[in-house]
C-alpha positions in Angstrom: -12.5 -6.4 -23.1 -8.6 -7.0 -23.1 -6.4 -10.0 -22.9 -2.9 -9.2 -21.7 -0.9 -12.3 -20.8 -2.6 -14.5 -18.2 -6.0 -11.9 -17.3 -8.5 -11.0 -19.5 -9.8 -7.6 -18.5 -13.8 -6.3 -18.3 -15.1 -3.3 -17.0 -15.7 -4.6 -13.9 -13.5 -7.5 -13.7 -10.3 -9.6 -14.2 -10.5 -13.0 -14.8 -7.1 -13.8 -13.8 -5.2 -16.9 -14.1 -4.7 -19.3 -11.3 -1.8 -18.7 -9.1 -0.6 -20.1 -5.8 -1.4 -17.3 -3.5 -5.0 -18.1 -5.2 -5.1 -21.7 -4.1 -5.9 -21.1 -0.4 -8.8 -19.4 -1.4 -10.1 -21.9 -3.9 -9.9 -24.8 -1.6 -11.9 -22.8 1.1 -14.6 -22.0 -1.3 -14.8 -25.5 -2.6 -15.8 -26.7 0.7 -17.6 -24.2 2.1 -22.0 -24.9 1.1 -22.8 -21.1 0.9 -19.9 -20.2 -1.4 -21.3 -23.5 -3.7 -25.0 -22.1 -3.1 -28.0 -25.0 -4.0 -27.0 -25.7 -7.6 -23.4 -26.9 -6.8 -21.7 -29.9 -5.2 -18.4 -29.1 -2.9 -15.7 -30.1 -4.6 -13.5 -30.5 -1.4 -10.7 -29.5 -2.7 -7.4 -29.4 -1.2 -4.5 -27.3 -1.3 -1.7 -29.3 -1.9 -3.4 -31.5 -4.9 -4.0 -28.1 -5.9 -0.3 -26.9 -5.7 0.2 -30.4 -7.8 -2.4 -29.5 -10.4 -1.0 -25.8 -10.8 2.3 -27.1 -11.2 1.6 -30.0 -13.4 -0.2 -27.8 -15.4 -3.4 -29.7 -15.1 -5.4 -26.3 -14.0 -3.8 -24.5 -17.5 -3.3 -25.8 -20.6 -4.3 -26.4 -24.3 -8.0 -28.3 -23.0 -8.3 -26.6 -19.5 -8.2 -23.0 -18.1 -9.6 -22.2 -14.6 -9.5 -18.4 -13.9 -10.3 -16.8 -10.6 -13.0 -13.9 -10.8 -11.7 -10.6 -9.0 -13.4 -7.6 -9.1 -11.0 -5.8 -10.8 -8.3 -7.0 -9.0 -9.3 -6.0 -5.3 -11.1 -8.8 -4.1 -11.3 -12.4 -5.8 -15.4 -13.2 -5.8 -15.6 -16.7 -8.0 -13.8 -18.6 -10.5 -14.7 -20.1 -13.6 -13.3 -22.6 -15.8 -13.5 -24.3 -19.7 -12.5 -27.5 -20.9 -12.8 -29.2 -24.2 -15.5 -32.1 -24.8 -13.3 -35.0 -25.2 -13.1 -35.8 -29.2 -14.2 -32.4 -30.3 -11.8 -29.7 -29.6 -13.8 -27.0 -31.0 -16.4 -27.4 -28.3 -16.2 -26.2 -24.7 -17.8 -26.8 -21.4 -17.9 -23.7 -19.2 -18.6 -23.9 -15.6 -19.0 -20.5 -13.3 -19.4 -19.9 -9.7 -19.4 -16.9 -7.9 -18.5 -17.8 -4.4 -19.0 -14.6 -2.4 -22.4 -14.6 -1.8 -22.6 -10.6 -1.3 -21.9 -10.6 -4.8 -24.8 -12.5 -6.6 -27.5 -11.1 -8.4 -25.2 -8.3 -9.6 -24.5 -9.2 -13.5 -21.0 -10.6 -12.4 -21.6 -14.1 -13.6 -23.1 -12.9 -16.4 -20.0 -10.7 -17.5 -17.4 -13.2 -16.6 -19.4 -15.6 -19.0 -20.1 -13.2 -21.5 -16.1 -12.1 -22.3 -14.7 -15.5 -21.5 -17.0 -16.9 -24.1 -16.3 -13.6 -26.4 -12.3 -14.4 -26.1 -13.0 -17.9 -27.0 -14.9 -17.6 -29.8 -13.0 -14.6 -31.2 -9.2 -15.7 -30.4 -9.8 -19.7 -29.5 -10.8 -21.1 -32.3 -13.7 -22.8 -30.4 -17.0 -22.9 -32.3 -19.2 -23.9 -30.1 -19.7 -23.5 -26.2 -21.9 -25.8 -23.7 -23.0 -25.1 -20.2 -25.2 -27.4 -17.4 -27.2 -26.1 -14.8 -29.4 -27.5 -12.1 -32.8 -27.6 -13.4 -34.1 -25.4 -10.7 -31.0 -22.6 -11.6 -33.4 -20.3 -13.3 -31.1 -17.2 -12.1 -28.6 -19.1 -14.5 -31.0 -20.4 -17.3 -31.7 -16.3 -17.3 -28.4 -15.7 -17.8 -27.3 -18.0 -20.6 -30.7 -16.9 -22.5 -29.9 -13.5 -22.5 -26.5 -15.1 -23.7 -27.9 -16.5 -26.8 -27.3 -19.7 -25.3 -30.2 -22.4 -26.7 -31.6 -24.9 -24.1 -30.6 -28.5 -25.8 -32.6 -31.0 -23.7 -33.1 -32.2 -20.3 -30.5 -34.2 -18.9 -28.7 -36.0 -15.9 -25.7 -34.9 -15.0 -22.9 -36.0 -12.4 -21.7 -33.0 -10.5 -18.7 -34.5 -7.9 -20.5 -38.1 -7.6 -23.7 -36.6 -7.3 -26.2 -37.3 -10.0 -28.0 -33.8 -10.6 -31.4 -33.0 -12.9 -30.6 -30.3 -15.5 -30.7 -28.7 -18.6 -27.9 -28.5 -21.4 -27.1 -25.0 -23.3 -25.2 -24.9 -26.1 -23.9 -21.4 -28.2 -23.4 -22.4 -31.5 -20.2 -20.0 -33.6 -23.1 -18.8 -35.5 -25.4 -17.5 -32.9 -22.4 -15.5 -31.2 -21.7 -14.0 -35.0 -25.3 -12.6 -34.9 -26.2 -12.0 -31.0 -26.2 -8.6 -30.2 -25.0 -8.7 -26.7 -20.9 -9.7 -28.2 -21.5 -6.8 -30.9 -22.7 -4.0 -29.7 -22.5 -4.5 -25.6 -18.8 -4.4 -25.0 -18.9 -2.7 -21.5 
């Protein structure tokens, strides 16, 4: 894994910040139900709030980074996003979708979590990290397991007005010291 400026760099991917020639992209995938698949609500976005958001620096700052997903750097395939938990700015919420369908079930997700969490932890300061998913994700519960992501409890969540059964996972600082996977896997 690198980080150079805005991107950080896998072996398969770039997680790249937002830009405006992104944006287009974005909004078409928040509406569209296959790029959202079954666990997530459309968000409906729209370009120009978007352009406002970009340049407001709502989309990118000290509590908030959204990345598009590219494989590296030909074609964009998902975005995913952290924010702090309001009051505790060691914690983060993470949130991942990979919108091309032709591209799930391939470890992309997984890897885009995996080294956004890794540069978190290592150069953020954040000490703990928090995902949802729908409770019938079991692709994703898979994912953050393998992770070292511990399932918290059963909850209710509101995904874009719509109230959602699911599970909370939490990585504690101290679990990612220990796991394997952000040791010894860096590929």
């Amino acid at each position: 894994m690198a980080f150079y400026g805005n991107c950080i760099f896998t072996s398969r991917l770039c997680l790249k910040k937002l830009a405006v020639s992104d944006l287009e992209l974005l909004a078409e995938w928040s509406h569209a139900l296959e790029a959202n698949g079954p666990y997530l609500s459309p968000e409906n976005l729209d370009v120009e709030h978007l352009i406002h958001q970009l340049e407001s620096g709502a989309l990118w700052n000290d509590k908030e980074k959204r990345f598009m997903v590219w494989l590296k750097k030909r074609t964009p395939i998902g975005s995913i996003r952290y924010w702090t938990v309001s009051g505790q700015f060691s914690t983060v919420v993470i949130s991942v979708k990979i919108a091309r369908e032709s591209e799930r079930n391939k470890g992309y997700g997984t890897e885009a979590q995996k080294f956004l969490i890794k540069h978190l932890m290592e150069n953020e300061n954040i000490r703990q990290v928090q995902m949802y998913t729908d409770i019938n994700n079991i692709p994703q519960q898979r994912c953050l397991v393998k992770l070292g992501f511990e399932m918290q409890e059963a909850v209710q969540y509101q995904d874009q007005n719509i109230m959602r059964n699911g599970l909370l996972f939490t990585l504690s600082g101290q679990t990612f010291a220990r796991h394997p996977i952000y040791r010894y896997h860096n590929e």
